[in-house]
C-alpha positions in Angstrom: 138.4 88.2 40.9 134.6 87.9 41.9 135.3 87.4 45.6 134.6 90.3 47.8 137.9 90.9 49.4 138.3 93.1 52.8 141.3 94.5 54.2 142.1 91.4 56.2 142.2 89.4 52.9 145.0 91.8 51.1 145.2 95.4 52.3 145.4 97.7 55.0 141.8 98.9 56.8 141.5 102.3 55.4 138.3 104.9 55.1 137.7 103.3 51.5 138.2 99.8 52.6 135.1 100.3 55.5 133.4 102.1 53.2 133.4 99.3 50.5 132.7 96.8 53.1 130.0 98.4 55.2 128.3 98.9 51.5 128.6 95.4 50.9 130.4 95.9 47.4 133.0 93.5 45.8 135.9 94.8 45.6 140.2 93.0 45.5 142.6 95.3 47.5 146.2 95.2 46.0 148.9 96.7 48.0 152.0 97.4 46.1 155.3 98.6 47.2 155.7 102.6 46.7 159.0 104.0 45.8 159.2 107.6 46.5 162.0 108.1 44.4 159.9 106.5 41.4 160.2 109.5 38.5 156.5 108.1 37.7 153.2 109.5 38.7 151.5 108.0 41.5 149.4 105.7 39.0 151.7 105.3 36.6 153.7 103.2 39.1 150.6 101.8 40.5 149.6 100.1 36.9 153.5 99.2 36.4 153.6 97.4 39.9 150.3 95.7 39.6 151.1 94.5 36.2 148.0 96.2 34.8 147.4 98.6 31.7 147.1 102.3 32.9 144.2 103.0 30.9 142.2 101.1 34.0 143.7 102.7 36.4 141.9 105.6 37.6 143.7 108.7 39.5 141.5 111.3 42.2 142.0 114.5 41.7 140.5 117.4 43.6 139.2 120.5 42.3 138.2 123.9 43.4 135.1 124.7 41.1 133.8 128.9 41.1 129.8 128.7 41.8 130.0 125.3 44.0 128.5 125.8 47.1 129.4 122.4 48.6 132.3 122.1 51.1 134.2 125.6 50.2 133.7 124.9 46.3 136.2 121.5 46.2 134.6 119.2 43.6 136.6 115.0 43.1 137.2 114.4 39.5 138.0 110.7 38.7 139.9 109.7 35.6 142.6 107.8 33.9 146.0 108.5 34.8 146.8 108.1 31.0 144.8 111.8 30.4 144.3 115.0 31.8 141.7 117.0 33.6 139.7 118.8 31.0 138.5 121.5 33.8 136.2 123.1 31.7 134.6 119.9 31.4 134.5 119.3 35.0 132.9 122.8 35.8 130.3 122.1 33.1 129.6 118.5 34.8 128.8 120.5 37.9 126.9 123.1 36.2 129.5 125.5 36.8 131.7 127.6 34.6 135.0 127.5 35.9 136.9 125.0 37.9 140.9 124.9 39.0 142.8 122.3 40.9 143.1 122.8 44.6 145.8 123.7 46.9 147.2 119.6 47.7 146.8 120.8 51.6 143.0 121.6 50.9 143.2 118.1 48.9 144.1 116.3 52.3 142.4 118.0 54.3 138.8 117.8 52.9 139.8 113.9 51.7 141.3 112.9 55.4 144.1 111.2 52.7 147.4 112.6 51.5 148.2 113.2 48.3 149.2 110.2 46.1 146.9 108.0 48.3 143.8 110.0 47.9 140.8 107.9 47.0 137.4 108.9 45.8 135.6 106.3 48.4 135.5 107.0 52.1 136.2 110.5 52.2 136.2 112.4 55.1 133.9 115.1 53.5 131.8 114.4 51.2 132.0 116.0 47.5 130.3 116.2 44.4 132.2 113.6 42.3 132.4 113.2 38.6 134.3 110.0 37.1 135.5 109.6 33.3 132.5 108.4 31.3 135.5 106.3 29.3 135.2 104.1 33.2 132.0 102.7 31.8 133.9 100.7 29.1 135.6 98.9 31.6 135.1 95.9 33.5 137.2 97.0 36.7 139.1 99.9 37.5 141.7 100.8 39.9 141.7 103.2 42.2 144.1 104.4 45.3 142.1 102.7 48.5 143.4 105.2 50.5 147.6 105.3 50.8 150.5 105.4 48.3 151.1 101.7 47.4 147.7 100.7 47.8 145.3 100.1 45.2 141.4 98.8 44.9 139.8 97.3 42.0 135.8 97.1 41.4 132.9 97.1 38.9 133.0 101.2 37.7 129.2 101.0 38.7 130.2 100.1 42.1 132.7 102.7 42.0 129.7 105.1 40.8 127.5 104.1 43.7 130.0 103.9 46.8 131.5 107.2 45.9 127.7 108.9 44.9 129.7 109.8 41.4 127.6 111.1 38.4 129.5 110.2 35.2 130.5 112.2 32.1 133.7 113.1 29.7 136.0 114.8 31.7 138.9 113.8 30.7 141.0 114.5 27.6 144.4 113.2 25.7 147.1 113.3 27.2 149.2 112.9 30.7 151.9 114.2 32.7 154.8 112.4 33.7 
């Protein structure tokens, strides 16, 4: 699990996949087959296909957050797929008051990914980014690396670096699906 990996050793090339690589960051890719008639969340069935708890696997959501001035507001959160967005908690993160989730087409847009296969590394703009503060427990997380059935897992530090995250509790009880 030490071994850097790259997209030849395991996965497809995608944004996150250069980005991880041109960084020079360890990371395992782990492709998974996707099915789109699953009733699960996207990381739900990520964690159930990789045979790993969902508590370490990490979902990217995109928020639009009143008072941001970076790329028209949109703010990533990171965070377990086991809990919810607190978006109060986000907002304050940001050092903002209110924040709500964005429009899925403003999601791919900004991210250059579509939704279900949007990861926090390699975006096509970049965004101010907040992950979990529960991702510092962990010794890897997973993340999408950039399409539905495709998953990344790394140090949450490296995570913290590539994606130019600042950390805190964003994230409360509780999930859908």
């Amino acid at each position: 699990m030490g071994k850097k990996k790259n997209a030849s050793e395991g996965g497809p090339a995608t944004p996150a996949t250069v980005a991880l690589d041109r960084a020079g960051l360890t990371y395992q890719a782990h492709p998974y087959t996707h099915d789109p008639a699953s009733d699960l969340s996207y990381g739900l069935e990520a964690a159930a296909a990789l045979g790993v708890p969902p508590e370490v696997v990490f979902k990217t959501l995109v928020a639009k957050v009143d008072g941001l001035r970076a790329a028209q507001g949109l703010a990533v959160a990171v965070l377990p797929v086991t809990a919810t967005l607190d978006l109060k908690a986000l907002a304050q993160a940001l050092g903002c008051k209110k924040a709500a989730m964005a429009e899925p087409a403003a999601a791919e847009r900004s991210s250059g990914y579509v939704t279900g296969g949007i990861s926090p590394i390699g975006q096509r703009t970049a965004l101010p980014t907040v992950i979990d503060s529960s991702a510092e427990q962990l010794e890897r997380v997973y993340v999408s690396g950039g399409r539905r059935g495709f998953d990344i897992s790394l140090a949450p530090t490296d995570l913290i670096v590539v994606a130019d995250a600042q950390v805190a509790p964003i994230a409360r009880p509780g999930c859908c699906r």
